[in-house]
C-alpha positions as CSV (number, residue, x, y, z in Angstrom):
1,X,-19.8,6.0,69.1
2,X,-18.5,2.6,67.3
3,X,-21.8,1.5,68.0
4,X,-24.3,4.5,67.2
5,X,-22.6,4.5,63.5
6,X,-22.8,0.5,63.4
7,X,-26.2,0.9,63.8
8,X,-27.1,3.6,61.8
9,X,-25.2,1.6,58.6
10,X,-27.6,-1.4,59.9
11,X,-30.6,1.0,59.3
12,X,-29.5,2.2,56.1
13,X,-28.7,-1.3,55.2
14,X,-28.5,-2.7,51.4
15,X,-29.2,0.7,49.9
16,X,-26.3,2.2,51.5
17,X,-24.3,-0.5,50.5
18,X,-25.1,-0.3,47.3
19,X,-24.5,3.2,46.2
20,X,-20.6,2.4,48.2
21,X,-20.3,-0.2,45.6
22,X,-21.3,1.9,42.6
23,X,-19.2,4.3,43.7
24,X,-16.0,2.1,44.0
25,X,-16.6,0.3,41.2
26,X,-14.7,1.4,37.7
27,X,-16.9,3.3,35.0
28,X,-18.0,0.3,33.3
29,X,-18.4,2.8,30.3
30,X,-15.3,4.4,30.1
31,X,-13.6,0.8,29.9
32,X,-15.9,0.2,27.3
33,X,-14.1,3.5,25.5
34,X,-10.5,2.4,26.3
35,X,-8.5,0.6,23.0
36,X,-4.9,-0.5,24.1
37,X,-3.4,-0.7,20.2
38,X,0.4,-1.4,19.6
39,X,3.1,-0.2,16.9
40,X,6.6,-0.4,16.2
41,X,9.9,1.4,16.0
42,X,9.7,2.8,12.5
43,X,11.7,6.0,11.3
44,X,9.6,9.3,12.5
45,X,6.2,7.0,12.1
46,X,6.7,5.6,15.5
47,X,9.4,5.1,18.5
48,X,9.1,5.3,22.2
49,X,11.1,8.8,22.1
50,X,9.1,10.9,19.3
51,X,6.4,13.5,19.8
52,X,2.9,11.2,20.9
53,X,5.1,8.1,20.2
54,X,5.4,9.2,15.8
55,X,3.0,10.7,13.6
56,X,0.9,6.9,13.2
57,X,0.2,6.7,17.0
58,X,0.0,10.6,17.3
59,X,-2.3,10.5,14.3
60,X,-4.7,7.7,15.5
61,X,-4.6,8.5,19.1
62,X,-5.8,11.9,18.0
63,X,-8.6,10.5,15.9
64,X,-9.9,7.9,18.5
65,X,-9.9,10.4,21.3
66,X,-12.0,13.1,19.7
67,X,-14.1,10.0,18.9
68,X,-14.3,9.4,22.4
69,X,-11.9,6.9,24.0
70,X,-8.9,6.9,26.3
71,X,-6.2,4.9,24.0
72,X,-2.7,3.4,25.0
73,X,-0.1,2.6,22.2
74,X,2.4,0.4,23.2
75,X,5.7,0.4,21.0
76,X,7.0,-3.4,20.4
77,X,8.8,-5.2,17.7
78,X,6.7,-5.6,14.4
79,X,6.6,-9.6,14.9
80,X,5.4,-9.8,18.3
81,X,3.1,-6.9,18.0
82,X,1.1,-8.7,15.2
83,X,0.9,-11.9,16.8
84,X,-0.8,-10.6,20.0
85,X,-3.2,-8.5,17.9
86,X,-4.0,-11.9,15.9
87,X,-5.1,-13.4,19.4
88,X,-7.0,-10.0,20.4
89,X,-4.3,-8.7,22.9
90,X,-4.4,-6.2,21.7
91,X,-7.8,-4.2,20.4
92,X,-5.5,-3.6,16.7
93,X,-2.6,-2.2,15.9
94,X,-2.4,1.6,14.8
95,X,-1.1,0.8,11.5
96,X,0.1,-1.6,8.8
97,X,0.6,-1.7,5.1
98,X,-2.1,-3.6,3.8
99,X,-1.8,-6.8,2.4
100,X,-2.7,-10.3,1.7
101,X,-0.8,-11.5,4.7
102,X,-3.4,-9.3,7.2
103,X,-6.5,-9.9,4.8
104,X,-7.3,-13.5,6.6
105,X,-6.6,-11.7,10.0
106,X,-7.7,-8.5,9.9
107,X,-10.1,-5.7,9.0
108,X,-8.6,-1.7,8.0
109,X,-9.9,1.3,9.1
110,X,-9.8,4.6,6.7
111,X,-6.3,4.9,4.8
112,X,-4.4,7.2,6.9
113,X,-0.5,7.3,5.2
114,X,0.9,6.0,1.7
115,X,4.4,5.0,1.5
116,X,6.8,3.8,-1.7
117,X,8.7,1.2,-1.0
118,X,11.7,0.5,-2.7
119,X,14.7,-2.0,-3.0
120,X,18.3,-0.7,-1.5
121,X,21.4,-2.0,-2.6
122,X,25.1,-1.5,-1.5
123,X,26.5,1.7,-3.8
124,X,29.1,-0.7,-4.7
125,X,26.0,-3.1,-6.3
126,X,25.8,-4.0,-9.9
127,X,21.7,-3.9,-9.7
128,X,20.9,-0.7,-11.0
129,X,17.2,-0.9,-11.2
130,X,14.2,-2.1,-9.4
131,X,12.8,-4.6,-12.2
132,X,12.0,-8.0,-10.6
133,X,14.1,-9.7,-12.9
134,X,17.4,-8.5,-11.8
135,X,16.6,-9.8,-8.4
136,X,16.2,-13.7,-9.2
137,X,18.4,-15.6,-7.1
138,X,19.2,-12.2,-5.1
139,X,19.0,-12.5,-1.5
140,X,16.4,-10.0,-0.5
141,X,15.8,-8.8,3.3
142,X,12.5,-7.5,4.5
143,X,10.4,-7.0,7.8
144,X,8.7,-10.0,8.9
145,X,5.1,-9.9,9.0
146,X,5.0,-6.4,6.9
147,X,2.2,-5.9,4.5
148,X,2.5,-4.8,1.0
149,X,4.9,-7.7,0.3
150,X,2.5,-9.7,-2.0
151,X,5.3,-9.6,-5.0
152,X,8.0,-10.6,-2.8
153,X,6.5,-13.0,-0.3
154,X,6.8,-16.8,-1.2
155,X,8.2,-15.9,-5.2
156,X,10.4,-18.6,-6.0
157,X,12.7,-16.6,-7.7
158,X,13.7,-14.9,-5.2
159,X,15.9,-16.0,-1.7
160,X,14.2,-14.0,1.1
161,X,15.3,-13.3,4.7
162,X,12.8,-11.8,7.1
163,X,13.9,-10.0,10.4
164,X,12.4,-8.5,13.7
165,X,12.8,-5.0,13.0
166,X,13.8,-2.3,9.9
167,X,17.0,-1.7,11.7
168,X,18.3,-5.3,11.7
169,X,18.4,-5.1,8.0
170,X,21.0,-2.2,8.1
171,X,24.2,-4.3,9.2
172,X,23.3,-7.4,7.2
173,X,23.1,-5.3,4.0
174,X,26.4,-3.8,4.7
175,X,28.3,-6.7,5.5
176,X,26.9,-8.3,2.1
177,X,24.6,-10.7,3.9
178,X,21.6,-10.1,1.7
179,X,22.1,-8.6,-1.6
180,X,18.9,-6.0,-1.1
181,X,16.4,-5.1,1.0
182,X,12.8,-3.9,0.0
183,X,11.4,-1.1,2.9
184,X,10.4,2.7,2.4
185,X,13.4,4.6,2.4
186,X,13.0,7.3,4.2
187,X,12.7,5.4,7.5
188,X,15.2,3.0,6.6
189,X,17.7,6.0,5.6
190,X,17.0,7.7,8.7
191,X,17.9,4.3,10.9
192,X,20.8,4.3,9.3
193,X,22.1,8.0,9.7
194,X,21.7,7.0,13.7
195,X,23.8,4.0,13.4
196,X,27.3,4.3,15.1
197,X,29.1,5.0,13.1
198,X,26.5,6.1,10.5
199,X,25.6,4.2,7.1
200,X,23.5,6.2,5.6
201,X,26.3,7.3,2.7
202,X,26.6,3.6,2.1
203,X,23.1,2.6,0.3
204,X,21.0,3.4,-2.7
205,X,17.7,3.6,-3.5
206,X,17.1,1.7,-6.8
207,X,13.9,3.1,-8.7
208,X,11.0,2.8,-9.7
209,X,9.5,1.8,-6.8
210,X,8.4,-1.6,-5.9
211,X,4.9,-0.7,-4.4
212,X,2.7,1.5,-3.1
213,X,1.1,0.6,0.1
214,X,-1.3,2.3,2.1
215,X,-1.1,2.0,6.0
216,X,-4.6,1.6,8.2
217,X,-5.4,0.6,11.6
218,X,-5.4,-2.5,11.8
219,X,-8.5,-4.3,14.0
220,X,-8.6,-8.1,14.8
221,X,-11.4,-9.7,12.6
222,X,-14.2,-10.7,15.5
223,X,-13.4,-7.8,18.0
224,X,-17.1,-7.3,19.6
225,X,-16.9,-3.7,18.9
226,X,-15.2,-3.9,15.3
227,X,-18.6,-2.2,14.0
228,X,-18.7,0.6,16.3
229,X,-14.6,1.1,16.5
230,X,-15.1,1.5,12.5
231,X,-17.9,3.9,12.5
232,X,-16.9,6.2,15.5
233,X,-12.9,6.0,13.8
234,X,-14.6,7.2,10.0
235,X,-16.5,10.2,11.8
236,X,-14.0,11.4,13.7
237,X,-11.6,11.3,10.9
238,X,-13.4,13.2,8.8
239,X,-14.3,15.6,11.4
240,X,-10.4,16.3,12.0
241,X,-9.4,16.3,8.4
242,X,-11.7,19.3,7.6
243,X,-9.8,20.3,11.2
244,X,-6.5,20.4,9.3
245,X,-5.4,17.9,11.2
246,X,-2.3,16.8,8.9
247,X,-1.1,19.9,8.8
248,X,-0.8,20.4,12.5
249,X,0.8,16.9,12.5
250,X,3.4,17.7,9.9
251,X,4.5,20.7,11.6
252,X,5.5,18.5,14.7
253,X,6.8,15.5,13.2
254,X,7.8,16.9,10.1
255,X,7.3,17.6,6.0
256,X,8.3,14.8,4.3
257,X,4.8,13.4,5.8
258,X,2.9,15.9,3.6
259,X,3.9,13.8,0.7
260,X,2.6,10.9,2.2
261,X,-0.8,12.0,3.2
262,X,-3.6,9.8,1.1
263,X,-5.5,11.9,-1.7
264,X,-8.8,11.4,-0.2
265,X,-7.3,13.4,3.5
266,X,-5.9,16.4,1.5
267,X,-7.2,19.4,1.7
């Protein structure tokens, strides 16, 4: 028997081999459609333990997948993140506030989220406004490697710390380590509510606000298939906003994202 089927694979020969090789092979086009993108820990945007990983990789999954890929978000700390996306570890990273720090780096895909950002103090702290001015010779925590930090970033009159992650900030702000940090409340409020114990009751929000940025995908300047990543991204999102996709997301991750959503994705 061992023989009759040797020989019949003998008379079949390369052709038979061949289609046993295409057919063990991987879909050469569906890893053309996979994007592995990363994100952080951030409030109800992101986190290993939310609903599709938070409403940015929920929201961006969602668009890329009705565009046609597979997609895998990894959750990792901001820094690190944003340095492997820099050497195309990553195929981008499902969001960042844009900046001046990313434009050398980077291209955005469609705003998706705005956020305020503010400065916190202590509620025992004699700043009681956000004007630049009071903070000269402040120490002022934020993320490291964060967009929308042109005003802060490098000003002389200022002492800044960066850290690794949003929650870090929390202790060192309540020990009186740094006088203020700058970050979008919400998230920062809602890390600290989960501290043990909590610290949410400590902190203010000073107003106005410092800044308005405006989270995109970010995508690695030089990725082979920036062009087509872009166009099939901008369909799709269109596509899904007339879809109501924001509202379906806001009912699972929650309402204060409706004030968040960009003027040109409302409804």
């Amino acid at each position: 028997m061992q023989r009759t089927v040797s020989g019949s694979i003998r008379r079949l020969g390369l052709p038979l081999l061949a289609a046993v090789i295409l057919l063990a092979a991987p879909d050469a086009k569906a890893s053309d459609k996979t994007l592995n993108l990363c994100y952080t820990t951030w409030g109800q945007h992101g986190g290993e333990g939310l609903p599709g990983k938070g409403f940015i990789p929920d929201l961006v999954t969602r668009v890329f997948e009705h565009a046609g890929y597979r997609v895998n978000v990894e959750i990792v700390p901001w820094p690190r993140g944003i340095n492997k996306a820099k050497k195309s570890q990553y195929d981008g990273v499902a969001s960042g506030w844009r900046g001046a720090n990313f434009d050398p780096h980077f291209e955005y895909l469609n705003i998706t989220l705005r956020n305020d950002i503010n400065f916190i103090v202590r509620k025992d702290s004699p700043i009681a406004s956000a004007e630049l001015d009071n903070f000269h010779g402040k120490k002022i925590a934020y993320v490291r490697d964060s967009g929308g930090m042109d005003t802060i970033r490098g000003n002389t009159n200022l002492q800044t710390r960066e850290v690794s992650k949003m929650v870090t900030m929390i202790p060192i702000l309540n020990g009186g380590r740094v006088d203020a940090v700058i970050t979008d409340p919400e998230s920062f409020f809602l890390a600290a509510s989960e501290m043990d114990p909590p610290l949410d009751k400590e902190f203010k929000i000073l107003q106005p606000p410092a800044h308005t940025n405006f989270n995109s995908p970010l995508i690695p300047k030089g990725h082979p298939k920036l062009a087509q990543m872009r166009a099939d991204f901008d369909r799709s999102f269109k596509t899904l906003i007339k879809d109501g996709i924001y509202d379906k997301l806001i009912e699972i991750h929650g309402p204060q994202f409706k004030f968040q959503v960009p003027l040109h994705a409302r409804k």
